[in-house]
N, C-alpha and C positions, 0 to 999 in steps of 0.2 A: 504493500500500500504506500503509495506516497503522498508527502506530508502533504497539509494543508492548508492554508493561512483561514483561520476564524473567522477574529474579530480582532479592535485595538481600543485603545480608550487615552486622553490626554489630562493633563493638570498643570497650571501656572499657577503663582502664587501671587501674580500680579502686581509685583513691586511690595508686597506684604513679607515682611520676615515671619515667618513659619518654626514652629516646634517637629511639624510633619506635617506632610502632603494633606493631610485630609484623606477621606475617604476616597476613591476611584473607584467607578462602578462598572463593574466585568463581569457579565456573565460568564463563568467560568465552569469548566466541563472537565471531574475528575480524570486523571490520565492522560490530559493536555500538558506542553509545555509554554511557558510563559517566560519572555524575554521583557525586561525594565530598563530604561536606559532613564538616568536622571542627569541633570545639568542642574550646578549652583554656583553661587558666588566663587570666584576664584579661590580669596582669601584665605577659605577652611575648609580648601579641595570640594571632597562629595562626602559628606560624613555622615554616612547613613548607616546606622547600629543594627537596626532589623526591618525586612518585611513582612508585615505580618497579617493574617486574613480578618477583615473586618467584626468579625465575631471572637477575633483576642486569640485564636491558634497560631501558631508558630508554621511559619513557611522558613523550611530550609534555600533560600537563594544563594547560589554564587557568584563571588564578582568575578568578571569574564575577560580576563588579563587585568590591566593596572588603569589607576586611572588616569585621564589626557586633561593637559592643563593650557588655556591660551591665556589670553589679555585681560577677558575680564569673567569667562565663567569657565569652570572646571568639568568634563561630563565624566562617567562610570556608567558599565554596561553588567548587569545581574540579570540569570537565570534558573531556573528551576522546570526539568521536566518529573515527567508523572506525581502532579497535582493531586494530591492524597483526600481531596475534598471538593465539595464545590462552591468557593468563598464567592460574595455578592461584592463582596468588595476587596481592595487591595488597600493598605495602609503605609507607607514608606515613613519611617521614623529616622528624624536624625539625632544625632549627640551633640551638634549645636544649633541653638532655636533660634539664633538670627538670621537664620539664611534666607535668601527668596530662591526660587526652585521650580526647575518643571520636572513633569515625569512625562513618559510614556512607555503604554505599556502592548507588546502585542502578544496574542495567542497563536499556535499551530498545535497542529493533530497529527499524530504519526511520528513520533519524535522521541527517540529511544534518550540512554542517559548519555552517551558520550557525548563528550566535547572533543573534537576534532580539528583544532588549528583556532588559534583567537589573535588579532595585530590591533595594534591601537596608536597615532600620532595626529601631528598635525601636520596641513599642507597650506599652502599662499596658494590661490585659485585664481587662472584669469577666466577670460569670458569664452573660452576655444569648448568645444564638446567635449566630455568624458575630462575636463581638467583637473576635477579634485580624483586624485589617485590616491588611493587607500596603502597603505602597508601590509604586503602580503602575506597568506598566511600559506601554507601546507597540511593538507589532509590523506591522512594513509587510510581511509576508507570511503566508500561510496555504495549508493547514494545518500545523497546529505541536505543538510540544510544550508547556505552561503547567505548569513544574516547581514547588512553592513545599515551604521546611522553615524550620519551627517549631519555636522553642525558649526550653521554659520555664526565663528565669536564677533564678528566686526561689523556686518548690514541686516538688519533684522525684518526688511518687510521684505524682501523676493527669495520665498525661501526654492532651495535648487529641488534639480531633476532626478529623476532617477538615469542611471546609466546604464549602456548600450547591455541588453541580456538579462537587467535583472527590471522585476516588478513593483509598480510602487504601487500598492493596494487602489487608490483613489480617494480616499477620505480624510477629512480633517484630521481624523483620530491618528492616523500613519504618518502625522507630523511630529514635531519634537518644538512645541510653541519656547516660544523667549521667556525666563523666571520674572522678568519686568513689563512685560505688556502682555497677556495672553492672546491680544489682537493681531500679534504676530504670529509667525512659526518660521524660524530658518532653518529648523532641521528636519531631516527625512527619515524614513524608516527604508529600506527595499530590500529584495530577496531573488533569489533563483536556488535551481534543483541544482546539486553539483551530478555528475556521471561520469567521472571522471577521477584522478586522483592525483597529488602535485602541488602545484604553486598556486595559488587564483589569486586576484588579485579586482576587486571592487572600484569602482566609481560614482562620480556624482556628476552635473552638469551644474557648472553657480550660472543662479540669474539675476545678480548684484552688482555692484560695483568689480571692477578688478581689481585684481590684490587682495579679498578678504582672506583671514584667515580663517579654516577648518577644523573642527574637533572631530575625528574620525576613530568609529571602533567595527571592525568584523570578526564574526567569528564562525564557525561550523558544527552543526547539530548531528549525528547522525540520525538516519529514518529507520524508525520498528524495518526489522528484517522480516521478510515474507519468505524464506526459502522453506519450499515444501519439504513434507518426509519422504524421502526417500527410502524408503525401508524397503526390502525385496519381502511380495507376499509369497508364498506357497500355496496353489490350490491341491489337496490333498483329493484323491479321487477313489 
């Protein structure tokens, strides 16, 4: 079976320093995995203690490499496959309460536990196709998941494109809004199937000024394996 993208859902804090996110409301579907990419204030990086399911359960997330630091806001990329419940909500908590902050969060179905290759930096983007180039990653299995989000720290209203091969869902929610204006969003969420195995290497299109800088993170899910049984039957006569 292969993976599936859900659903996604967004949070700014609106130029409000925050204790934590607030609620996000996700329908969410036991044995789904769920990818959180948050952005805050430079100053005190991403200092996010726990995610936790709106009804006070503990979700085990992992941060998914380290986190990317520009000019003026820091992002961190967390995951968790097989969803052990089915929370109504998401809650991102930090350990310090003056941050402003966005989150976003997306869903896929078919998403085993590995993590398979994760990069994460920054890039100066001009206005050329496919400019913001990701830091590659290497995956030694297939098929897979090739998650990557993009985030413009320097022009906040033209947020970019997806690039050439991968999917940008369509919705507001597959954005990654600004922690200071929620009327923005400079960052993207996108996706493709990997089939393959090696180097890959993600994109984004800016539709901003030239020269912004990029907060960039991907990484690699593998997909629930479907290999049949094989087993030799015996018809006994």
């Amino acid at each position: 079976m292969a993976y599936a993208y859900v659903n996604a859902a967004q949070f700014s804090s609106n130029n409000s320093p925050v204790a934590t996110s607030g609620v996000i409301t996700l329908a969410v579907t036991a044995g789904n995995a769920l990818i959180v990419t948050v952005v805050c204030d430079v100053g005190a990086g991403v200092p996010v203690s726990t995610i936790t399911d709106q009804g006070g359960g503990a979700l085990s997330f992992v941060q998914a490499g380290t986190t990317v630091t520009g000019t003026v806001f820091s992002m961190a990329m967390f995951y968790l496959v097989n969803v052990p419940s089915s929370p109504t909500g998401i809650i991102v908590n930090l350990s310090v309460s003056t941050q402003r902050l966005s989150v976003q969060i997306s869903q896929f179905s078919g998403i085993s536990g590995s993590l398979d290759g994760v990069a994460g930096g920054t890039a100066t983007a001009t206005l050329a196709s496919n400019n913001v180039i990701f830091p590659s990653i290497t995956n030694a299995n297939q098929p897979a998941l090739f998650y990557a989000v993009g985030f413009d720290d320097t022009t906040y209203t033209a947020g970019p494109t997806a690039g050439t091969g991968f999917t940008f869902h369509g919705a507001l929610a597959n954005r990654v809004p600004q922690p200071t204006d929620s009327g923005n969003n400079p960052g993207l969420t996108e996706d493709k199937r990997l089939t393959a195995t090696g180097s890959q290497t993600a994109t984004l299109t800016n539709n901003a000024v030239s020269g912004d800088l990029y907060l960039m993170i991907s990484l690699a899910l593998d997909e629930i394996s479907t290999t049949p049984n094989t087993a030799t039957i015996a018809w006994v006569s």
